[in-house]
DOVEXKOL-666846 format. One record per residue (C-alpha): residue number from 1; residue in one letter; x, y, z. Coordinates in steps of 0.05 Angstrom, whole numbers, m for minus. Layout:
@num = NUM | residu = A | X = X | Y = Y | Z = Z
...
//
This chain:
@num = 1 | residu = X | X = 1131 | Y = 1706 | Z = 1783
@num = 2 | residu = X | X = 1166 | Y = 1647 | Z = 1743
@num = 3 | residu = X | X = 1230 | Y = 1657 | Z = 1714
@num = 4 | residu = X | X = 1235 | Y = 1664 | Z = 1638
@num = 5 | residu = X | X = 1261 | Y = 1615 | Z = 1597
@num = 6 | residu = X | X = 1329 | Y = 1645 | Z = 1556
@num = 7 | residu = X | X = 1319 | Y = 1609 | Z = 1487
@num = 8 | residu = X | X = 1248 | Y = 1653 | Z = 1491
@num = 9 | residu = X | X = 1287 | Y = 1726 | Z = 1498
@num = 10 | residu = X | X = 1347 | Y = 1706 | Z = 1457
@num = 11 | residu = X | X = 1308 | Y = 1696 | Z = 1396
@num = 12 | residu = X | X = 1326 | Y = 1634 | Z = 1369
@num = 13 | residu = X | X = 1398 | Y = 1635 | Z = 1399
@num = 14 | residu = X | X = 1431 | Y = 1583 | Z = 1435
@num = 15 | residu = X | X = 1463 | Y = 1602 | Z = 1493
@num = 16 | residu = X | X = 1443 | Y = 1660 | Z = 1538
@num = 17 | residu = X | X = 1464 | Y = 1740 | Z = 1522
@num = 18 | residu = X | X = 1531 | Y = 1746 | Z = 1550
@num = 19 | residu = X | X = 1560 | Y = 1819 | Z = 1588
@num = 20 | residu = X | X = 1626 | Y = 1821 | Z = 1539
@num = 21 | residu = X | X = 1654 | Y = 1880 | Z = 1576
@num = 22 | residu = X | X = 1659 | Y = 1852 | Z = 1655
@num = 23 | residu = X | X = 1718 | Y = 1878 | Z = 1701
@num = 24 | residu = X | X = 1723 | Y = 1852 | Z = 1769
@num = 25 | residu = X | X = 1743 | Y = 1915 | Z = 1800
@num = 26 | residu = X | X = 1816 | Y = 1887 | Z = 1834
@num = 27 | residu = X | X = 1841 | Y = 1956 | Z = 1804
@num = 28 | residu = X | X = 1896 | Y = 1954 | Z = 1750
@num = 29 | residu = X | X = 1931 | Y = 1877 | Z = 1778
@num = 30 | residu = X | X = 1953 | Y = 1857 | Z = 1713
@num = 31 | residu = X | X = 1959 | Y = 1782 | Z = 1748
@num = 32 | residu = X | X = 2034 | Y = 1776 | Z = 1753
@num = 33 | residu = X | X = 2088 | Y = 1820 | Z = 1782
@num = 34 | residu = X | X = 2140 | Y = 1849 | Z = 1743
@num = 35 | residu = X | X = 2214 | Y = 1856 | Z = 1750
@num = 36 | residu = X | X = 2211 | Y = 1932 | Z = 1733
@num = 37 | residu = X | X = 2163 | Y = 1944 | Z = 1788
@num = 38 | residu = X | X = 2169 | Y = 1982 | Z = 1845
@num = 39 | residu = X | X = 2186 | Y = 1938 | Z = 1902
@num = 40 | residu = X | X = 2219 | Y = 1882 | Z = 1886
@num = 41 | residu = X | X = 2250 | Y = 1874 | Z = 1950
@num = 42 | residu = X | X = 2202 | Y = 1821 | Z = 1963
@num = 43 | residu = X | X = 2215 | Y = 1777 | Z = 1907
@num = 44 | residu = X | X = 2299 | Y = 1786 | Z = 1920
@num = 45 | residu = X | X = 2278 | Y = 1762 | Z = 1993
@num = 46 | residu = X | X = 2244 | Y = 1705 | Z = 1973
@num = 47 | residu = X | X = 2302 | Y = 1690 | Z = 1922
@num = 48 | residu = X | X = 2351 | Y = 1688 | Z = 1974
@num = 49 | residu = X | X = 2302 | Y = 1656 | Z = 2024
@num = 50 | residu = X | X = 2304 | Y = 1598 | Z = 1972
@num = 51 | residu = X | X = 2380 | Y = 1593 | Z = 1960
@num = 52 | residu = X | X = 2391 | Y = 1592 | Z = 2037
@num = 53 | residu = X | X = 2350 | Y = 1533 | Z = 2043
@num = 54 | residu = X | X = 2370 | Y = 1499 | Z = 1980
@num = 55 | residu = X | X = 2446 | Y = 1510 | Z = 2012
@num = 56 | residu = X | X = 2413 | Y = 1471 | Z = 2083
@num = 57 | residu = X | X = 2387 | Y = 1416 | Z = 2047
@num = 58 | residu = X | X = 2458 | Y = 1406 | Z = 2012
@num = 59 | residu = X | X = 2493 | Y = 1409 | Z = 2076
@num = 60 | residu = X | X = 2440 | Y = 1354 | Z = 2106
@num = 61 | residu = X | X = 2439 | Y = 1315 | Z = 2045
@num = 62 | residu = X | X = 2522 | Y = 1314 | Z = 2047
@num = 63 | residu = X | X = 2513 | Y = 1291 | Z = 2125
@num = 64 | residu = X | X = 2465 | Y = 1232 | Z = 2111
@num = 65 | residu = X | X = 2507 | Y = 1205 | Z = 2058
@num = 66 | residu = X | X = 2564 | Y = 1201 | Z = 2107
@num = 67 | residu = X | X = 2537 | Y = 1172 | Z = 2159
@num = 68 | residu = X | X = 2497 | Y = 1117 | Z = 2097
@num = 69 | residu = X | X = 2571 | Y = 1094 | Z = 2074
@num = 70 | residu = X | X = 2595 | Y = 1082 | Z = 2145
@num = 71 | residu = X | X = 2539 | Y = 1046 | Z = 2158
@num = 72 | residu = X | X = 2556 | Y = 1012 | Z = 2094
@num = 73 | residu = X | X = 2625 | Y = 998 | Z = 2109
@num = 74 | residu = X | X = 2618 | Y = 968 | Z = 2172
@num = 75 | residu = X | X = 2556 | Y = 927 | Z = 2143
@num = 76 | residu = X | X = 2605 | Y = 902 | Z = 2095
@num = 77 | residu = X | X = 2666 | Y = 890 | Z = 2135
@num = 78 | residu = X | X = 2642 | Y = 827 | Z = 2165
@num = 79 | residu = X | X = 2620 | Y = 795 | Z = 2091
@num = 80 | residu = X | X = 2691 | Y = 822 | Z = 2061
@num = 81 | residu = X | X = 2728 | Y = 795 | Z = 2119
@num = 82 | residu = X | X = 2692 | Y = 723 | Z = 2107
@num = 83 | residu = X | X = 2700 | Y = 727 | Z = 2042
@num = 84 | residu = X | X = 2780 | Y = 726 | Z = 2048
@num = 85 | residu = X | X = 2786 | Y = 674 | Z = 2101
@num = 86 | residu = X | X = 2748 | Y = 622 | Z = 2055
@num = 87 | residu = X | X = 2793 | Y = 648 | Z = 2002
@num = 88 | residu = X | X = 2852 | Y = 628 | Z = 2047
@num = 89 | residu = X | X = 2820 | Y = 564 | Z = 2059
@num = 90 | residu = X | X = 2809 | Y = 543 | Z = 1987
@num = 91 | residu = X | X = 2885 | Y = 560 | Z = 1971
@num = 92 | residu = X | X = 2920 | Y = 520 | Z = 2033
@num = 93 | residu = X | X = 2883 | Y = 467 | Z = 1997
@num = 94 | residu = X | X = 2858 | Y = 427 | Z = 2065
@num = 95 | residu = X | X = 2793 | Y = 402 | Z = 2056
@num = 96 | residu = X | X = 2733 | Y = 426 | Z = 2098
@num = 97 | residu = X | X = 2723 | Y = 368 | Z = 2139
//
């Protein structure tokens, strides 16, 4: 048996006829979760699941920028330190050679 061609049963219509009234069947999930639902233990959970870890990340974030501007400082400390003995140099006025 071949299949039938749909422009020949939709007389003269473009597209094929289309079942307008379709439910999936997933029962009455509206596709989000409301607020004034039942449980909403789960959603307070992951709320404070979320803060805690928002709270880490500050602490860790606090701790790595500590430890960057001593790394920093004693990066610099060698450049500043130079910098004041040429200084000292330039006002004794002796020359460099």
């Amino acid at each position: 048996m071949k299949p039938t061609f749909h422009s020949a049963t939709n007389k003269g219509r473009p597209f094929p006829p289309t079942d307008y009234f379709f439910q999936s069947g997933i029962g009455d999930s509206r596709g989000y979760s409301s607020p004034e639902d039942g449980d909403s233990s789960e959603f307070r959970h992951l709320y404070s699941l979320n803060r805690e870890f928002l709270m880490v990340c500050a602490q860790e974030r606090a701790r790595e920028m500590t430890v960057f501007a001593l790394v920093v400082l004693a990066a610099a400390w060698p450049v500043i330190y130079m910098v004041i003995i040429v200084l000292k140099l330039l006002l004794k006025g002796r020359p460099l050679s």
